[in-house]
PARO-854215 format. One record per residue (C-alpha): x negated, y, z. Coordinates in Angstrom, 2 decimals, always signed. Example, Ala and Ser with C-alpha at 12.3 -4.5 7.8 and 13.67 -1.06 7.14 Angstrom:
2
<xx:-12.30	yy:-4.50	zz:+7.80> .
<xx:-13.67	yy:-1.06	zz:+7.14> .
***
This chain:
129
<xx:+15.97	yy:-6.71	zz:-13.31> .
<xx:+15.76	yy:-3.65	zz:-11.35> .
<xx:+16.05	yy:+0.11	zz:-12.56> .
<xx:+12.44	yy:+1.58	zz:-14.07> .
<xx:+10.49	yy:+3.09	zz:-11.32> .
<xx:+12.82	yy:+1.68	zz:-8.34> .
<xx:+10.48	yy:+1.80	zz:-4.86> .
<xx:+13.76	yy:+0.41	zz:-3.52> .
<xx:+13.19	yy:-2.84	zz:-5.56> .
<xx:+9.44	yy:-2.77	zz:-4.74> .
<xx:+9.72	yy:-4.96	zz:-1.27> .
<xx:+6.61	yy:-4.87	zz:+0.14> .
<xx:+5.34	yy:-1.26	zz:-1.79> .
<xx:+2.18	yy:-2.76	zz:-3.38> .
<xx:+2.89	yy:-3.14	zz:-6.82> .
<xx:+4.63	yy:+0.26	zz:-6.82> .
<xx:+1.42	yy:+1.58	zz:-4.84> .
<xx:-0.64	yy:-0.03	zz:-7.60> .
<xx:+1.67	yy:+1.59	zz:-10.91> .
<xx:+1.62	yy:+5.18	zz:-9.07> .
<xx:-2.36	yy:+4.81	zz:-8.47> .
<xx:-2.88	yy:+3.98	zz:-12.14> .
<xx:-0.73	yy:+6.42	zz:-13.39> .
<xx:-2.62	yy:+9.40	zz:-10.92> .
<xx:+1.13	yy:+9.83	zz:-8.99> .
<xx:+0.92	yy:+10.58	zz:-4.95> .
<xx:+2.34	yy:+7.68	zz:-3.20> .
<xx:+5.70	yy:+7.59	zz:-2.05> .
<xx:+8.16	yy:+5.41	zz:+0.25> .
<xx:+6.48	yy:+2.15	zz:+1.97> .
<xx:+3.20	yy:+3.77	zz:+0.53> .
<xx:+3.19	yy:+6.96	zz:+1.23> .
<xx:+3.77	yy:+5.86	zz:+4.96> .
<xx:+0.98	yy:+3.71	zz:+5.09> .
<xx:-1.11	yy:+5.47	zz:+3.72> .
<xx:-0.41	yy:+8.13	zz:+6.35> .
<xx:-1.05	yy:+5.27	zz:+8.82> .
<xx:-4.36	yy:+4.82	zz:+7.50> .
<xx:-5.58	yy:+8.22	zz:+7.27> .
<xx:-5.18	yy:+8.27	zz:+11.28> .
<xx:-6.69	yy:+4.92	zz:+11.80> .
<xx:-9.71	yy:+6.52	zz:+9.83> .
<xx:-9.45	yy:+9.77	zz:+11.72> .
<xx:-9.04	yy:+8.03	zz:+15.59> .
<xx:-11.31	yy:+5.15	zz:+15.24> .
<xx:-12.95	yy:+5.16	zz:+11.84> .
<xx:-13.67	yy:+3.01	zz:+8.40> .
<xx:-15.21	yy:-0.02	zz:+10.71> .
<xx:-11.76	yy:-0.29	zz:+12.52> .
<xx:-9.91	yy:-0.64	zz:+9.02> .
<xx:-12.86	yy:-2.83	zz:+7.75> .
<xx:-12.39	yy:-5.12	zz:+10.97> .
<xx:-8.45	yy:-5.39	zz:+10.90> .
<xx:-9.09	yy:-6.17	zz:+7.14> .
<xx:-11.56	yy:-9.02	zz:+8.71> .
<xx:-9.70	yy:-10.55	zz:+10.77> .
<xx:-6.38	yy:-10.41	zz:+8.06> .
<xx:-8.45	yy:-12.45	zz:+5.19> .
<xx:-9.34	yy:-14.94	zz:+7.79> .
<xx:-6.09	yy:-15.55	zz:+8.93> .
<xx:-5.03	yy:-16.01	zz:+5.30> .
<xx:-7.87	yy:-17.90	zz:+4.03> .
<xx:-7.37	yy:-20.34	zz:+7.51> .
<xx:-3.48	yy:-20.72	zz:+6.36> .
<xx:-4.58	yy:-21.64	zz:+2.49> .
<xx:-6.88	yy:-24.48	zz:+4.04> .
<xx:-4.37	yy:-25.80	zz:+6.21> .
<xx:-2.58	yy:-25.73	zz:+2.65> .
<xx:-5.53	yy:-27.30	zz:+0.86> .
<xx:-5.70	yy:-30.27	zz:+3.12> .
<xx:-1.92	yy:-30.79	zz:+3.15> .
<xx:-1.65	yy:-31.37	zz:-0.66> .
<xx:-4.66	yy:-32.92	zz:-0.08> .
<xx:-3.25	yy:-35.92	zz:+2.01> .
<xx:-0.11	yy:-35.98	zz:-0.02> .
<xx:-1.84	yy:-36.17	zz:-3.41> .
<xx:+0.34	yy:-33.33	zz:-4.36> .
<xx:-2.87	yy:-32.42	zz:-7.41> .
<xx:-0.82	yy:-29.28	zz:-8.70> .
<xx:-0.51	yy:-27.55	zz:-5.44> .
<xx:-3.60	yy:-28.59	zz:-4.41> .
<xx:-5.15	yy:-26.97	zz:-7.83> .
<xx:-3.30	yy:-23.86	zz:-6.70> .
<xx:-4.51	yy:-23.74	zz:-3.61> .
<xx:-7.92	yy:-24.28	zz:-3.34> .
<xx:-8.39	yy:-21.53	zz:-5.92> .
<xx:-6.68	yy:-19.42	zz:-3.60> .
<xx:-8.56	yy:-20.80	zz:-1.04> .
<xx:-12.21	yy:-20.45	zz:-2.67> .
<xx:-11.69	yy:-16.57	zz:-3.92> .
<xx:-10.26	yy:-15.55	zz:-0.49> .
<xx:-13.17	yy:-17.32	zz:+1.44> .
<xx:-15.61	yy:-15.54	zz:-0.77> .
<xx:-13.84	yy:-11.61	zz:+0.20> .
<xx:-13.53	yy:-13.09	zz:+3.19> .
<xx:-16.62	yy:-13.75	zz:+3.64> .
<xx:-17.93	yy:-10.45	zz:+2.50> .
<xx:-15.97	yy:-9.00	zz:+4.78> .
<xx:-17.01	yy:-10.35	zz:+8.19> .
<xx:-20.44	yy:-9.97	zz:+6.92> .
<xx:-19.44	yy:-6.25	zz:+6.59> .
<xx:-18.02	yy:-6.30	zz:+10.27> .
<xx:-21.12	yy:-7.96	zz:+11.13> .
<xx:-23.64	yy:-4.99	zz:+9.85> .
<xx:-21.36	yy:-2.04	zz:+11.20> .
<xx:-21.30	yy:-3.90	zz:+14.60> .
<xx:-25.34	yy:-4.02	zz:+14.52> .
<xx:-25.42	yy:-0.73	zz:+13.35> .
<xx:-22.81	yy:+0.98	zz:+15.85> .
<xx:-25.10	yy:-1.18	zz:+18.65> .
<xx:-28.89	yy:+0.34	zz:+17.44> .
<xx:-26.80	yy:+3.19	zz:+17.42> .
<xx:-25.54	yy:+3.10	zz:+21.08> .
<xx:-29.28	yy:+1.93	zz:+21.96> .
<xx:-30.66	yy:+5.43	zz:+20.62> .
<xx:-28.10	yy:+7.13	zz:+22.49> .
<xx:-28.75	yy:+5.59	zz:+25.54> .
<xx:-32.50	yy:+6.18	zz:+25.05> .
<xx:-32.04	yy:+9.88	zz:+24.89> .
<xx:-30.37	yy:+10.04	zz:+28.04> .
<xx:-33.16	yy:+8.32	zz:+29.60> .
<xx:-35.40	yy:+10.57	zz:+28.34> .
<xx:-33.30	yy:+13.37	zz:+29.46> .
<xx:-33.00	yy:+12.02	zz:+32.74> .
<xx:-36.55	yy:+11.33	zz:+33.20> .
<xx:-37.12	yy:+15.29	zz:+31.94> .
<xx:-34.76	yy:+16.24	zz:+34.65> .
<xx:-37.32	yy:+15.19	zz:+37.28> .
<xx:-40.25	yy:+16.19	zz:+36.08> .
***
C-alpha cells in the first residue's frame, strides 16, 4: 500500500480531494489544478455552464450503466446485474435532478433575455418619440 498522504498514489485526485476537504487542507496536485479550472469556468461562463457539463456527464454514465443493465440482463449474469442496476437507479435519479436543473436555468436565462430585449424596445421606441 502506498505511503500516508501520497497524491502520487491518488490516480484520479478524488479521494485525496475528498481527505484534504474533510480535514480543512487547500487542495493540491490533480486538485488543486482543477479546481483552478473550475474557478474560470465559473468566472467566463458561469455556475449553469458547470451545472450543464455536469448534465450531460451523468447522462453519459447513467446511458453506459443501462447498456450494462441489459447486458447482464440477457446473460443472466444476477450478480452483475444486482450491481448494476443500483448503479443504474441512483445515477438516473442525480441525473435526473440535474437536467431538470439545466432545464430551469435555461428558462430562466431565456425570460431573462426576453426582459432584455424588451428594454431595448422600449428604448428604441423612446428614441423616436
Amino acid at each position: 500500500m502506498g505511503e500516508k498522504n501520497n497524491q502520487n498514489a491518488v490516480k484520479h485526485g478524488g479521494e485525496g480531494a475528498i481527505k484534504r476537504i474533510q480535514a480543512q487542507k487547500p487542495l493540491i496536485g490533480l486538485a488543486a489544478n482543477e479546481l483552478e479550472s473550475v474557478k474560470n469556468v465559473l468566472e467566463t461562463s458561469g455556475p449553469a455552464a458547470l451545472i450543464k457539463a455536469d448534465a450531460e456527464k451523468l447522462q453519459t454514465v447513467c446511458n453506459l450503466f443501462w447498456d450494462a443493465v441489459s447486458k447482464a440482463a440477457q446473460e443472466g449474469d444476477i450478480p452483475a446485474l444486482d450491481r448494476y442496476v443500483a448503479r443504474f437507479g441512483w445515477l438516473s435519479g442525480v441525473t435526473l435532478r440535474a437536467l431538470a436543473q439545466v432545464q430551469q436555468n435555461d428558462k430562466d436565462a431565456a425570460k431573462s433575455s426576453a426582459g432584455v430585449i424588451e428594454v431595448l424596445n422600449a428604448m428604441k421606441g423612446n428614441d423616436n418619440g
